[in-house]
N, C-alpha and C positions, 0 to 999 in steps of 0.2 A: 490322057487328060480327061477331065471329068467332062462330063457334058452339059454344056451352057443352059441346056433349054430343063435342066431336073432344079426340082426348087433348095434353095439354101437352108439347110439345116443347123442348129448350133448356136452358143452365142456369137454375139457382134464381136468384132476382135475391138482391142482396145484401141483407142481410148476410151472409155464410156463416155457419153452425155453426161453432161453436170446438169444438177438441177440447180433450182433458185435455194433451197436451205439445205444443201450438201456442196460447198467448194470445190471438196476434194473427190468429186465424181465418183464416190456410192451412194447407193440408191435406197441406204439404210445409214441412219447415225454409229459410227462406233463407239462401242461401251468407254465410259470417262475409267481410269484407274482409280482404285476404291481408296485412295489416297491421293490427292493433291494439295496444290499448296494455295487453293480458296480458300480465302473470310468463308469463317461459320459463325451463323447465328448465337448471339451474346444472352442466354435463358436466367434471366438472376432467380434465385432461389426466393421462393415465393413466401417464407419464415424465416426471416435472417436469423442466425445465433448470438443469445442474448449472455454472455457470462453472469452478470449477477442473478437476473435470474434463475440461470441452472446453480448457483450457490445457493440460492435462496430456498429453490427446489430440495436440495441437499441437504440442508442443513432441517427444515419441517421434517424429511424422511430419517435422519438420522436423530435427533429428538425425539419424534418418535419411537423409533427402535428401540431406546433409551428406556424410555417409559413403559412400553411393554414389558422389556428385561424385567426391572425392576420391580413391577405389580407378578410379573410371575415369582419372580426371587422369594419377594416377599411371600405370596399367597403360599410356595412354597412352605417357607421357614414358620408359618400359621398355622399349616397342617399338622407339620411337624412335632409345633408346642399342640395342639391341641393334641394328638398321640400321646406323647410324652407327657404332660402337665410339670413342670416341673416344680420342684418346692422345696423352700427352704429349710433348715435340719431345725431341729426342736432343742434346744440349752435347758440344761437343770441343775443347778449346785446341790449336790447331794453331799457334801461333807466340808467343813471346815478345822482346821486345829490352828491353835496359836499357843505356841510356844515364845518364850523372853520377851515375852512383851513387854514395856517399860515407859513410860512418860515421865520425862520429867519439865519441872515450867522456867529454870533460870541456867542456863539458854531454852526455849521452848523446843526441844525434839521429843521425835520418838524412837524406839527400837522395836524388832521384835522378828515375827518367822513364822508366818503362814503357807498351808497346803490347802489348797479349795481342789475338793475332787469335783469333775462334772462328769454329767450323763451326758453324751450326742445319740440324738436319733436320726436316723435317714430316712422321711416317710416315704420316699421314691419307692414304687414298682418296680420300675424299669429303668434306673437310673441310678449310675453310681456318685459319689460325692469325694473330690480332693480340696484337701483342706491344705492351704500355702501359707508362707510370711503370717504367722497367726502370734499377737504377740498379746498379753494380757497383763494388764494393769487394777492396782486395790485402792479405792479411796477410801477415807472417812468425810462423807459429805461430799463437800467438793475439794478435799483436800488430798492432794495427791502422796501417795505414801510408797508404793512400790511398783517398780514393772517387770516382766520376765517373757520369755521366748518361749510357745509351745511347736514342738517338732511335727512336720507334716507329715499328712498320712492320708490314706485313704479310704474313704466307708464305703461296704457292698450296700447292695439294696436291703432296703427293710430293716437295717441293723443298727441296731445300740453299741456305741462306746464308751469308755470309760477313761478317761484323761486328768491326768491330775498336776496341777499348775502351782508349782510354788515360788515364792516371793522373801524377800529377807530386805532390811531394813536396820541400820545402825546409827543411832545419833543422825535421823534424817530431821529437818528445820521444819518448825510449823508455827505458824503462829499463834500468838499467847491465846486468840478465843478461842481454836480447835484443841489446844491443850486441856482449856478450861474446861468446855463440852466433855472429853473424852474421859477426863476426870468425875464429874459428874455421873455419865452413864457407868462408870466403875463402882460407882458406891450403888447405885441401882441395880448392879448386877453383869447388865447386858451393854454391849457395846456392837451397835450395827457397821458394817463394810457396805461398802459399794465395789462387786466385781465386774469390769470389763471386757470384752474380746474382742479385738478386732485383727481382720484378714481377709485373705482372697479366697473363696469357693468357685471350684470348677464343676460343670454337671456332664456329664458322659455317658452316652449309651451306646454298645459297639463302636462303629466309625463315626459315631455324631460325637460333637462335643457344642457344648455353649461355650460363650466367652467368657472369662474368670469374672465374676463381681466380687464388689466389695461386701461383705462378713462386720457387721457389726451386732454386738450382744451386750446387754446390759441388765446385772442382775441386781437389784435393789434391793435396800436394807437388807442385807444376810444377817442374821442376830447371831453373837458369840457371847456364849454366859461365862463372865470372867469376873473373880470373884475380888473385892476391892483390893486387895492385900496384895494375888497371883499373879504370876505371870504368863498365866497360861488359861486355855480354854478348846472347849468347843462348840459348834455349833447345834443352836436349838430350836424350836419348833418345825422340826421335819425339813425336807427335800422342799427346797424353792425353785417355781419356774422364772428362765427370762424373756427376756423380750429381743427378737433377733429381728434385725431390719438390714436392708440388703439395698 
């Protein structure tokens, strides 16, 4: 046996002593588990989410974007034409003939069979020129007298063609003053046309191309010396320029 009179060593055996803020008699709190099933504090979000505004937000940034796009698009396609310049082809009636011409006033028609050669030029550098749907018509005055189809093609750079457009015309109807006129300018000698053209022009340089416009030409008074009796003639005072608007 141990000896009464040696001092105690060790802890106290249990039970421990309870204190006043531990029930369960240690002398230290135990850790809570990092999950229970405590109320926690209810934090509202101090910016609530607004839907129309984030639309609204949206829709300023995507309008935007918009408008950037398209000022570069453009300044783009700016640069481009100012590189390129592009321009329209130059018209010239360099030949006419008239063959069976005919008037007569009781029914008021006419007959006959013109060939108008033209010159096209492409003043382009850098730019080629296709010529589409090109279809050309011959008045007298404003009296419409014939129309025909020219076949598409296309101009290099820098180049002159040479196109020749002919029209025919058989007992077409005209009225008694345009008969009367054209009668007139027969004993005179000369009888002027009005040549047409109209079509689609495309502009192309390598992978660039423009969008086709519209090709209109108008070549005024072309004089034909036909002699009162003839039925035939051709064209006088030289090579006539026209006038091409797009």
């Amino acid at each position: 046996m141990g000896d009464p009179s040696r001092p105690v060593t060790g802890y106290p055996a249990p039970p421990y002593p309870q204190t006043s803020n531990n029930p369960n008699g240690y002398p230290f709190q135990p850790p809570q588990p990092p999950y229970d099933n405590r109320p926690h504090p209810n934090y509202a979000h101090p910016y609530p989410f607004n839907a129309s505004a984030a639309r609204a937000t949206f829709l300023r940034r995507f309008i935007a974007a918009m408008i950037a796009f398209f000022i570069a698009f453009g300044s783009v396609l700016f640069i481009i034409w100012l590189v390129l310049r592009p321009r329209v082809p130059d018209f010239r009636v360099d030949s006419v003939s008239l063959t069976n011409f005919n008037v007569s006033a009781s029914p008021p028609a006419i007959s006959g069979n013109w060939a108008v050669g033209f010159s096209i030029y492409n003043p382009n550098k850098k730019m080629r020129l296709i010529y589409d749907e090109m279809v050309s018509s011959i008045y007298y005055k404003s009296e419409f007298l014939s129309q025909t189809r020219i076949p598409p093609f296309v101009q290099g750079k820098k180049n002159q063609t040479a196109v020749t457009a002919t029209y025919s015309a058989t007992n077409s109807y005209m009225n008694g003053g345009s008969v009367s006129s054209i009668s007139g300018d027969r004993t005179r000698g000369t009888v002027s046309f009005d040549v047409r053209v109209g079509g689609r022009i495309g502009f192309r340089s390598g992978w660039w191309r423009m969008r086709r416009r519209l090709l209109r030409v108008l070549c005024e008074n072309v004089a034909v010396g036909v002699s009162s009796g003839g039925g035939s003639g051709k064209m006088v005072g030289g090579a006539r320029d026209c006038r091409v608007v797009t």
